[in-house]
C-alpha positions as CSV (number, residue, x, y, z in Angstrom):
1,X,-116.6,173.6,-99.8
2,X,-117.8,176.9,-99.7
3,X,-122.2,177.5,-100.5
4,X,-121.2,179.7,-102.8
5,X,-118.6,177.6,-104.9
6,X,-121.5,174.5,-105.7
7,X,-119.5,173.8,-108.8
8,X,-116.2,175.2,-109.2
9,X,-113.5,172.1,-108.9
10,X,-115.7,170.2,-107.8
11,X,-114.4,166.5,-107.8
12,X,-115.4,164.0,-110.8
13,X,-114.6,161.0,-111.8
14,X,-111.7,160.5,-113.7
15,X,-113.9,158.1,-115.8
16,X,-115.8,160.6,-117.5
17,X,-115.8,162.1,-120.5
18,X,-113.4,165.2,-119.3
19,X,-110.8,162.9,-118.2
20,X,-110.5,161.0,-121.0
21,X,-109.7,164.4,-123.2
22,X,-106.6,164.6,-120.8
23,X,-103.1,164.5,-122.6
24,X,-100.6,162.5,-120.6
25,X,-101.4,159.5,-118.3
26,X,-104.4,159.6,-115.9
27,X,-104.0,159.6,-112.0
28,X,-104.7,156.2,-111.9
29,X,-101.8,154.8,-114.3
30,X,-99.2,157.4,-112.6
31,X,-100.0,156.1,-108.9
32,X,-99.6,152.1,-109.8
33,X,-96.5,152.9,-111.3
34,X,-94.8,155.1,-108.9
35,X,-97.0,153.6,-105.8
36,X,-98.1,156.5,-104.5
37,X,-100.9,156.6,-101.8
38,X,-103.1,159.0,-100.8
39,X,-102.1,162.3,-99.0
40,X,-103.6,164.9,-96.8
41,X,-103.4,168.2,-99.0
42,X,-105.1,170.2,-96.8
43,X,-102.6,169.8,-94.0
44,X,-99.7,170.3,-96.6
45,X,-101.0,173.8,-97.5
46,X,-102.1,174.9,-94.5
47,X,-98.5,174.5,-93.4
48,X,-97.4,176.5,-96.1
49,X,-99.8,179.2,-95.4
50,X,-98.4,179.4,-91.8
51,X,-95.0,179.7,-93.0
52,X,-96.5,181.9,-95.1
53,X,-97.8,184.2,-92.5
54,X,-94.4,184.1,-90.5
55,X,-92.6,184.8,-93.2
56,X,-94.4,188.1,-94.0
57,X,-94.4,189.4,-90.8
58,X,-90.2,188.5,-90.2
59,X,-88.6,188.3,-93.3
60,X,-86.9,191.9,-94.1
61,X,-87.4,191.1,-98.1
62,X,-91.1,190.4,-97.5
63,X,-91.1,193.4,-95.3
64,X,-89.9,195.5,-97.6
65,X,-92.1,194.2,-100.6
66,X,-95.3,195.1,-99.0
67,X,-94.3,198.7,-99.7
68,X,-93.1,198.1,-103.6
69,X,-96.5,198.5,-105.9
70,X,-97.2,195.0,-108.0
71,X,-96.9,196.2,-111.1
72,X,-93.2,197.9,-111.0
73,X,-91.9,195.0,-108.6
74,X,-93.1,192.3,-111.4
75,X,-91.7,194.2,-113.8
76,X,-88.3,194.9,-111.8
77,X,-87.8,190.8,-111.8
78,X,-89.0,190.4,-115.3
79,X,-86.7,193.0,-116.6
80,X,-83.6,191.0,-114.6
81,X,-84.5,188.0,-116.4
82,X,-82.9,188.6,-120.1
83,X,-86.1,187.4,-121.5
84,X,-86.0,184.0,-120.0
85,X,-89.5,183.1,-117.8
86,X,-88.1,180.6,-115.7
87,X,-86.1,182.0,-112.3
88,X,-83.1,179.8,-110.6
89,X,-82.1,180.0,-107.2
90,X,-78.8,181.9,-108.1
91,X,-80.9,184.8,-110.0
92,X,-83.6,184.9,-107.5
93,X,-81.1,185.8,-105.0
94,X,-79.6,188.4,-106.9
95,X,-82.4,190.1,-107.8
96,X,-84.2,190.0,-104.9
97,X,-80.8,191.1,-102.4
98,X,-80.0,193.7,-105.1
99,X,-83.7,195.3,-104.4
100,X,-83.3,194.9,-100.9
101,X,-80.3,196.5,-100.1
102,X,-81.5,199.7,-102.4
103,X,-83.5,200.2,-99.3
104,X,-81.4,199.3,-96.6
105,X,-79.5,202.0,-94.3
106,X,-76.9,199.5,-93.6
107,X,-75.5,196.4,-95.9
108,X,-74.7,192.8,-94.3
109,X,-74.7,190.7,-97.1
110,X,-74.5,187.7,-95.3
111,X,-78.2,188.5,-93.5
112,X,-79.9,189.6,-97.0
113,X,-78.5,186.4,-98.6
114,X,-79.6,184.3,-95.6
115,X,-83.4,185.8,-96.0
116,X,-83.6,186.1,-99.2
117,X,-82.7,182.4,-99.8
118,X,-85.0,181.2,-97.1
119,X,-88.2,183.0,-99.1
120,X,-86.6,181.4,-102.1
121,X,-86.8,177.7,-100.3
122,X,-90.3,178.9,-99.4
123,X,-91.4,179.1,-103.0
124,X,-89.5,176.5,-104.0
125,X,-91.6,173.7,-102.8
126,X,-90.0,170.6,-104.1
127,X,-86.5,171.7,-104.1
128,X,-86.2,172.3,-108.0
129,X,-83.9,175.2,-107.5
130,X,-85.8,176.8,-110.2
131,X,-89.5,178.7,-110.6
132,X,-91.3,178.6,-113.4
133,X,-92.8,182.4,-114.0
134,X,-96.3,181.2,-112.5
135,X,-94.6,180.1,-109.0
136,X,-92.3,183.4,-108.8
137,X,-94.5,185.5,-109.8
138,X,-97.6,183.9,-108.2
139,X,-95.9,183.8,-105.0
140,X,-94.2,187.7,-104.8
141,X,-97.6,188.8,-106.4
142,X,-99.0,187.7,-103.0
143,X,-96.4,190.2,-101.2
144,X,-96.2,193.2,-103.3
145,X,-98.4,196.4,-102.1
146,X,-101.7,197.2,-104.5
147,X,-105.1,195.7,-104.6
148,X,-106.8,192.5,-105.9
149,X,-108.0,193.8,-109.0
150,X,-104.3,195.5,-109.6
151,X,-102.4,192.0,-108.6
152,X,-104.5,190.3,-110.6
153,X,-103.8,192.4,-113.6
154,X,-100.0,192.5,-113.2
155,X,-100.0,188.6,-112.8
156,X,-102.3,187.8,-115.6
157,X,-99.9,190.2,-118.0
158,X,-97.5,188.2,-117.0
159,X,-99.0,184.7,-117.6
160,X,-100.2,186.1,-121.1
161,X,-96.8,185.5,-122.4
162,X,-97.5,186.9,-126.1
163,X,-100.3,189.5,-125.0
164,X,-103.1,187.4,-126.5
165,X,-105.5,188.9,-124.0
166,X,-106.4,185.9,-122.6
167,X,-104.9,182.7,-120.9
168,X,-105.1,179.3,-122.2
169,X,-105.4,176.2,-120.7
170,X,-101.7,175.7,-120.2
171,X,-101.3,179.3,-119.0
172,X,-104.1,178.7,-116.5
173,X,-102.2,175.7,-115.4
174,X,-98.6,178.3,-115.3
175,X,-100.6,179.8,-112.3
176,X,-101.9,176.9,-110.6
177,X,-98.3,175.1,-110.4
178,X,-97.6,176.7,-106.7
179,X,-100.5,176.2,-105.0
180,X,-100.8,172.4,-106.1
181,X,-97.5,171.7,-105.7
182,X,-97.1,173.2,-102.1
183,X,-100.3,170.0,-101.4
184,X,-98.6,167.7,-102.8
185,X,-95.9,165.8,-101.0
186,X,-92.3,165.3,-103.3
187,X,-92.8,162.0,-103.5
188,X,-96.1,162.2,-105.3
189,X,-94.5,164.8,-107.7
190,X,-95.2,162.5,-110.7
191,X,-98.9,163.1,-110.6
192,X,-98.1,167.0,-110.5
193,X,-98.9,167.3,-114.9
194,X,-102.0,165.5,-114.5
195,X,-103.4,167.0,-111.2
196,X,-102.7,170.2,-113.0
197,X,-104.7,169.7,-116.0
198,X,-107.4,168.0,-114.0
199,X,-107.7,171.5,-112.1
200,X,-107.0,173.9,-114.7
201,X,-109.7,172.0,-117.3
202,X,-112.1,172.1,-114.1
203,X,-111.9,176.2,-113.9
204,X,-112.0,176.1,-117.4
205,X,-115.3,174.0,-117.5
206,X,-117.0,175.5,-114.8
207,X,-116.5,178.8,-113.9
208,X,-118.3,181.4,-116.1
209,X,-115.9,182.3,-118.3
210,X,-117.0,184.0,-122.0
211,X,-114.9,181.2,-123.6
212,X,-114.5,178.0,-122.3
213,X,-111.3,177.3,-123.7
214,X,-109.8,181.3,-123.0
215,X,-109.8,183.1,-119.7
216,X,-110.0,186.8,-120.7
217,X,-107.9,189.8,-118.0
218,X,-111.4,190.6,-117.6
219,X,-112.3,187.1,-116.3
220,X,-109.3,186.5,-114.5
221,X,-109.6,189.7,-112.7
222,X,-113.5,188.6,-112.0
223,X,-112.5,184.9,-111.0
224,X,-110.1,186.1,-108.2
225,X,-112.6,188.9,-107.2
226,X,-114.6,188.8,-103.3
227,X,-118.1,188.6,-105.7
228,X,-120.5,186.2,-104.8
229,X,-122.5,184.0,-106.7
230,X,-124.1,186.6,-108.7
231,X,-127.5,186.1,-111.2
232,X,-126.3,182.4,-111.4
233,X,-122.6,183.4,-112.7
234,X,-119.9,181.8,-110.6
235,X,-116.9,183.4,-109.3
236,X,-114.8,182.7,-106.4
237,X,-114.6,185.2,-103.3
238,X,-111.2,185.0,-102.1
239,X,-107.7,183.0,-102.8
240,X,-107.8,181.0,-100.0
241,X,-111.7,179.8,-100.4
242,X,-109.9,178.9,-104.0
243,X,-106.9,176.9,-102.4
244,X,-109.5,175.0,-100.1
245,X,-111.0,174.3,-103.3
246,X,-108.0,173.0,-105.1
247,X,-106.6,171.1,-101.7
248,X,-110.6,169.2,-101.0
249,X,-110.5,168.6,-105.4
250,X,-106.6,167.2,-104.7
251,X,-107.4,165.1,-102.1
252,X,-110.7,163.4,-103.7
253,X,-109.7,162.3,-107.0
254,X,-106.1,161.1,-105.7
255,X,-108.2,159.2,-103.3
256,X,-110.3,158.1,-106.2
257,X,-107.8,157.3,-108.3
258,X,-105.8,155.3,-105.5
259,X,-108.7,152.8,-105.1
260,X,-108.8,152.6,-109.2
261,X,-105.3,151.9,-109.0
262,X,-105.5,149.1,-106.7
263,X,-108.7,147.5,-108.5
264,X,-106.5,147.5,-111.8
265,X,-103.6,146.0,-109.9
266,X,-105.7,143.1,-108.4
267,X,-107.1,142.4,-112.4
């Protein structure tokens, strides 16, 4: 773990008093009963960083993208979506070929489709066939032309689904659904609700936020900012130092939990 990340996500046992104010089942309970073993997370989402990568620099939509600024291409996908958060394969496609072809000299249909479904099966981790507005919008956020501070903004607007001004808990989690579910493996998607909470109420807990139970824009702007450790206040340097976080925090308490799992089973 990065020196400068001492305490953000950093692993704890689901015994302690944070765990237990977890709704839902713990990781222990949901690995006996769907007999899940331990994974290695950081391999999954290093893959998915190097398809990533190839993707960027090959796919004509992602191509294309880098040019569009954040705010007006989030706000071109939100505006398809008839008020609705949640993007299916069918819409994604339309969307995205209908943008892509504005910009194309020539039109094959059959080679937009092709790409643009490929980026969609990219996003689409576990083969769901439908984003929720953190993986879509956390993912093209990633592609679209602007800087941190301007992605950021654009992405926690749209996570702020009744302009609050701040993120909750379960809005926090909206945004960490891609990354965790791109380390976890399909068959371990039952743990995907509590992993979630486990990483969200970590940020929540030990980042320095102005509220512990509301991230402000300001905050979430800060969080995702290249600052240092700063006069004691903690903020984390760069996306992938916080997906290294999440996929080392993933890998711990499942392992953790495994062994819990297999005491409880030998009671």
């Amino acid at each position: 773990m990065p020196a400068d990340l001492p305490h953000l996500l950093r692993p704890r046992s689901l015994e302690d008093s944070k765990a237990q104010k977890l709704s839902g089942k713990s990781l222990r309970y949901v690995l006996a009963e769907h007999d899940v073993e331990p994974w290695l997370a950081t391999t999954l989402i290093r893959e998915t960083l190097e398809k990533q990568a190839w993707l960027k620099a090959n796919s004509p939509l992602l191509l294309h993208l880098q040019y569009v600024p954040v705010v007006a291409g989030l706000k071109y996908f939100k505006s398809k979506l008839d008020g609705t958060r949640d993007l299916d394969q069918d819409a994604f496609v339309n969307i995205a070929s209908n943008l892509l072809v504005t910009e194309m000299c020539a039109r094959d249909d059959k080679i937009i489709t092709s790409d643009v479904t490929s980026v969609f099966d990219f996003m689409d981790s576990h083969a769901s066939k439908r984003l929720s507005i953190g993986e879509w919008a956390g993912a093209l956020t990633v592609f679209f032309a602007g800087t941190q501070e301007e992605k950021a903004r654009a992405l926690f607007d749209l996570l702020d689904e009744h302009s609050k001004g701040w993120l909750s808990n379960e809005e926090l989690q909206q945004y960490l659904i891609a990354p965790v579910k791109a380390m976890t493996p399909l068959e371990a998607s039952p743990l995907l609700p509590a992993l979630l909470r486990l990483c969200a109420d970590q940020i929540m807990d030990s980042a320095s936020f102005t509220d512990k139970n509301k991230m402000s824009c300001q905050d979430f702007i800060q969080w995702q900012s290249k600052s240092n450790n700063v006069k004691g206040r903690i903020s984390v340097p760069k996306k992938s130092n916080l997906i290294d976080c999440l996929s080392k925090t993933v890998e711990a308490e499942v392992h953790r939990a495994y062994l819990q799992s297999q005491q409880m089973l030998a009671l």
